[in-house]
Structure formats: structure tokens, C-alpha cells
C-alpha positions, 0 to 999 in steps of 0.5 A, spaced: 571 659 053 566 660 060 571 661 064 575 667 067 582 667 069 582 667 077 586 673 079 591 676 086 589 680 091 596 685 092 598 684 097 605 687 101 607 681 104 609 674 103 604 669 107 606 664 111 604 657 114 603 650 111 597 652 107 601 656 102 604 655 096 609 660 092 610 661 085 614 665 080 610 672 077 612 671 072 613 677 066 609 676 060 600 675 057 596 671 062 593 665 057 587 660 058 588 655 053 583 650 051 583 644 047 578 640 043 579 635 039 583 639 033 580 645 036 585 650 040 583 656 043 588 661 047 584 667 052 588 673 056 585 675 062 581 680 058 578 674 054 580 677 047 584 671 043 591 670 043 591 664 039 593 668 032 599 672 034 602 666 037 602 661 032 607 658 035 604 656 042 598 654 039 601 648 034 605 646 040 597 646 044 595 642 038 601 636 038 599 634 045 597 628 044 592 630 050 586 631 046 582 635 051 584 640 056 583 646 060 590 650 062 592 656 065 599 659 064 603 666 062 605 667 055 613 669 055 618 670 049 625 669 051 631 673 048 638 672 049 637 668 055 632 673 059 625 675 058 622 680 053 615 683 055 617 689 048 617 682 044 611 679 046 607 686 045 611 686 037 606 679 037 600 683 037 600 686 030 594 686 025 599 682 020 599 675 020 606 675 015 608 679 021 606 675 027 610 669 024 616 673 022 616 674 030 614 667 032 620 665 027 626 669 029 623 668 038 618 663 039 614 664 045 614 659 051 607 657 054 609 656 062 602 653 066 601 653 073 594 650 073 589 644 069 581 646 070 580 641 066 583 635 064 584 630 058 578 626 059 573 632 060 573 632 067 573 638 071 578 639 076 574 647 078 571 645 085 577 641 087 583 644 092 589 646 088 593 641 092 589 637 087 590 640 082 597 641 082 598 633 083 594 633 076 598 638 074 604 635 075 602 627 072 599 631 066 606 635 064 609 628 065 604 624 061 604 630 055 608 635 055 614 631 054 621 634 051 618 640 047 620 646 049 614 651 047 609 648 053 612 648 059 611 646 067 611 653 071 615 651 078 612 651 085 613 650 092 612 650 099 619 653 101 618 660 103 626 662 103 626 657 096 621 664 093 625 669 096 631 666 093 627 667 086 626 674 088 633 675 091 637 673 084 632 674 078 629 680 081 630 683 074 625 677 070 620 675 075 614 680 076 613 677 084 611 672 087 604 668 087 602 665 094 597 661 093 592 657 098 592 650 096 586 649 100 583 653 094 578 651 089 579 656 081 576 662 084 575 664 076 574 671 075 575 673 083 580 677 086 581 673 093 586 673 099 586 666 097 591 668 091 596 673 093 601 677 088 608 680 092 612 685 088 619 686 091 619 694 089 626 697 089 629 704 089 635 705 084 637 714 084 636 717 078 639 723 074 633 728 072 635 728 063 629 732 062 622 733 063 615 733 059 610 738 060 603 737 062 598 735 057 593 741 059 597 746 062 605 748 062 607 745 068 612 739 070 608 733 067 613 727 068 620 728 070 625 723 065 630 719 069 637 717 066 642 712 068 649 712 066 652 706 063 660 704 063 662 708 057 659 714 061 653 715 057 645 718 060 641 713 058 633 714 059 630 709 063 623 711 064 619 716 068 616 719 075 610 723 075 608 722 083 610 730 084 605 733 088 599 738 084 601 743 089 609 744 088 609 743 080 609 750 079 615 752 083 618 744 081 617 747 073 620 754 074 627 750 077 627 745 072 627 751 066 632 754 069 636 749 067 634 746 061 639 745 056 641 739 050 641 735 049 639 732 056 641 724 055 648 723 051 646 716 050 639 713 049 635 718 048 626 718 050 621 717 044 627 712 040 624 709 034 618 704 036 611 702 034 607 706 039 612 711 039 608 718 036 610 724 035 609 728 043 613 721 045 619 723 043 617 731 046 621 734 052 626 738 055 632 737 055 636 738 063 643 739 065 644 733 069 644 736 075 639 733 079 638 727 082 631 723 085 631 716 087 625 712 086 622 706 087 620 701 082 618 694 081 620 691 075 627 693 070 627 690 064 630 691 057 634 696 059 628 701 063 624 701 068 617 697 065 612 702 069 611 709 072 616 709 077 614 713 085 618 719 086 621 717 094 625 724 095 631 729 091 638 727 092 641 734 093 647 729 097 648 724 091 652 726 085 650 725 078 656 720 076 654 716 081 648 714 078 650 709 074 647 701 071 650 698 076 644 699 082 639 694 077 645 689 074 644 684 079 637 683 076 640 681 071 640 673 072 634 670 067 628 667 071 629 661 066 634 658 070 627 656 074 624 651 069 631 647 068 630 646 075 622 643 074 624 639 068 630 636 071 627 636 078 
């Protein structure tokens, strides 16, 4: 494939004005997939194939009755109702049993938001995306019919309409995509022409316990704790945003309370295929100390990335740290493609 994914520039607001188009950032692999004739290729953004650990998607791509394409989308594996980037990670193994065991128990959905190139061979690259975004839409008309693996991803001009997104599905979706609809397919570039916005949050957090640094005994992370409605520390993820200059000192109060076991509920380093044996390493604290932090993404009962250490809470109590502060995410961002496919 010779085309490369067109990629977003961060950015810290949303743009405004006729020229924009906002659309779900959604939580899952980008895919480029291709089709020619009964050949079907499937592409990260890397450029690495994906086409053999989604089975699923590329034999949804080969029933199109479009025999030639060029897509663009995001792969994402629905669950119980909400997206789960954990079982989309489970598809890359090296065992093709496994993979279509995987894609038996949850098939993956194929979201599109843009066609460069479309069933006559025509390429659609040097055009504005309100052009291809009209294309985009007869095609998904035409071809993609009641099938629930190829999907429409939604689009609009409406501002408060991607706010609202963020606002009730802040948990599903990774962010809004702004897009100039003046803009041809920027294949491999980062312009401002394609903005990415994260709504980033903050949540207070129990300090469960701590890991030390790889290459010196000094607080490395701190592992941050959630309680649950049975009254449970659960682990939800990590912050390693300490200054250099105040680890010592942090290391010398985090030791003089280390106690077990720490977390009461789920624990860090649980079962897993990445899980290795420092993984499930730490020390375990008294839940005294509270942090809050600030986060972009909480999925699948964690925070999905590092989260950035804000301030300590010597003002908050640890008992009032609990789930409830990321519950309201909890709305699935699927909701958004009923709207496509009945809109």
C-alpha cells in the first residue's frame, strides 16, 4: 500500500468556524483498508498488516459488492455494550487458532471516515474532504448495506453536537477530530489542517503503593487506587510525573508507610499476557495519602495511559476516593452510530 495515514496535530482547543467538521476520536487501531479485486489489504498507521488478526473485518471488506476501494477508519471491538481497547490488543498474537477464537467470541467493527479512492479506481487524494466526505457517504449507501462489521463513522459541522460527545461519552471516545473540509488527504503529514482534542479530566486517587526506579532506589511511579461501592482499593493505573529533585525525600515518606496489602481489591500486576514478573512488583502503602491527577482516557476499569501528577490532597479523605468521579463516562459511544445508520 503507498499511501500513508494522514495524521492530527494536537492541539488544546477545539477550532471554530464554517471551515470545520468535527468527528469522534475514536478508541481503537487506525486501518487503511484496500481492496482489489479479491485481494483485501488492511494497514496501521505504522504500515504493518492487520488483515490476519481481524479475519473478521477482512471478510466483511471482501462481501462488499464494491470491488475496488481505499478506505480509512479505526478498528474497535465492542464488549458488553463499550469499547475495549484490552481486547483489540488480545488480536495481535501470533496463533491464527487464537485470533479467530477472538474474533468468534467479539467481532471487531470497521468505523470509516474517509474514501481515497473509490470503486471505479478513481482517486479522491487532491480532492477537499467535503468532497470526499459527500463520496464517502453515497458509498456507504451503496455498499456497506445492514452489515454490522463496516460501519459509517459520524460527522458534523455542529460544534455543541462534539461537544456533547465528549460531554456524555467522555469514557468511549479518545477526543474529537476537527477537520478542514477544504483539506486534500495529507497522507503522512501532521498539519493543522486535522486537529486532535483530548477533554483531559482529573479524578483524586488513593496512593495503594509505589514502584522503585528501574536504575536507582528512588520512587519510580506511584500506583494510584479507586474504592468501589463494596469498599474495595481498586488499582487503576499510575503517575510517574514526580520532579527528579523531590523523589528522595517523596521515597523516604512513602517507605514509612508501607504496609500490606495495599490495594484490597484488584491488585497491579493481575494476570495478563504482558504482565512480567516486575509487573506485579511494588510496595504496598497504608491508604493514607491522596493525589489527584489528571487523565485522558479511563477504560475498562483503569486509567489507559500515564496519568500527570496535579497536586497532593492532604484536604481530601481517602474513603472519598471512590468510582463514582469516572462513572459518568460510562455511556458507550456506540450510540453514535445508531444515529449515522438511522439518520
Amino acid at each position: 500500500m503507498n499511501v500513508a495515514p494522514m495524521e492530527a496535530l494536537a492541539a488544546t482547543s477545539v477550532p471554530e468556524g464554517p471551515e470545520w467538521q468535527y468527528e469522534p476520536k475514536w478508541d481503537g487501531f487506525r486501518c487503511l483498508a484496500r481492496r482489489e479485486q479479491d485481494a483485501i489489504e488492511m494497514q496501521s498507521k505504522s504500515g504493518q498488516p492487520l488483515a490476519r488478526y481481524f479475519p473478521d473485518v477482512a471478510q466483511a471488506l471482501q462481501e462488499l459488492r464494491a470491488r475496488r476501494f481505499l478506505l480509512d477508519g479505526e478498528l474497535v471491538i465492542p464488549v458488553d455494550g463499550q469499547l475495549s481497547f484490552n481486547d483489540l490488543q488480545l488480536r495481535l498474537h501470533p496463533a491464527a487458532s487464537r485470533v479467530n477464537k477472538l474474533a468468534r467470541e467479539h467481532p471487531a467493527l470497521y468505523l470509516v471516515f474517509d474514501l481515497l479512492e473509490d470503486e471505479r479506481g478513481t482517486s479522491w487524494l487532491d480532492r477537499p474532504l467535503r468532497e470526499r466526505r459527500e463520496r464517502l457517504e453515497a458509498f456507504a449507501a451503496k455498499y456497506f448495506g445492514a452489515g454490522e462489521a463496516i460501519r459509517l463513522s459520524p460527522a458534523t459541522p455542529d460544534l455543541r453536537a462534539a461537544r456533547r460527545w465528549l460531554r456524555t461519552m467522555g469514557g468511549g471516545l479518545d477526543g474529537i477530530i476537527a477537520k478542514n473540509i477544504e483539506a486534500q488527504y495529507e497522507g503522512g503529514q501532521r498539519t493543522g489542517s486535522m486537529q486532535k482534542i483530548k477533554d483531559l479530566r482529573t479524578a483524586d486517587c488513593v496512593v495503594g503503593g509505589f514502584r522503585y526506579a528501574a536504575k536507582e532506589r528512588v520512587v519510580g511511579s506511584l500506583l494510584l487506587g479507586l474504592y468501589d461501592g463494596d469498599g474495595l482499593l481498586n488499582h487503576v493505573g499510575f503517575t510517574s510525573s514526580m520532579a527528579a529533585k523531590e523523589r528522595p525525600a517523596l521515597t523516604k515518606k512513602l517507605e514509612a508507610l508501607r504496609k500490606a496489602p495495599g490495594f484490597t481489591g484488584r491488585s497491579p500486576g493481575g494476570p495478563s499476557r504482558w504482565s512480567t514478573e516486575r509487573s506485579g512488583e511494588f510496595e504496598p502503602l497504608a491508604p493514607k495519602l491522596v493525589v489527584e491527577v489528571q487523565y485522558d482516557h479511563f477504560t475498562g476499569g483503569r486509567f489507559r495511559h500515564g496519568t500527570k501528577l496535579l497536586r497532593w490532597r492532604p484536604d481530601k479523605k481517602p474513603a472519598q476516593c471512590t468510582m463514582a468521579q469516572v462513572e459518568h463516562e460510562s455511556r458507550s459511544p456506540l450510540n453514535l452510530l445508531e444515529k449515522v445508520r438511522t439518520g
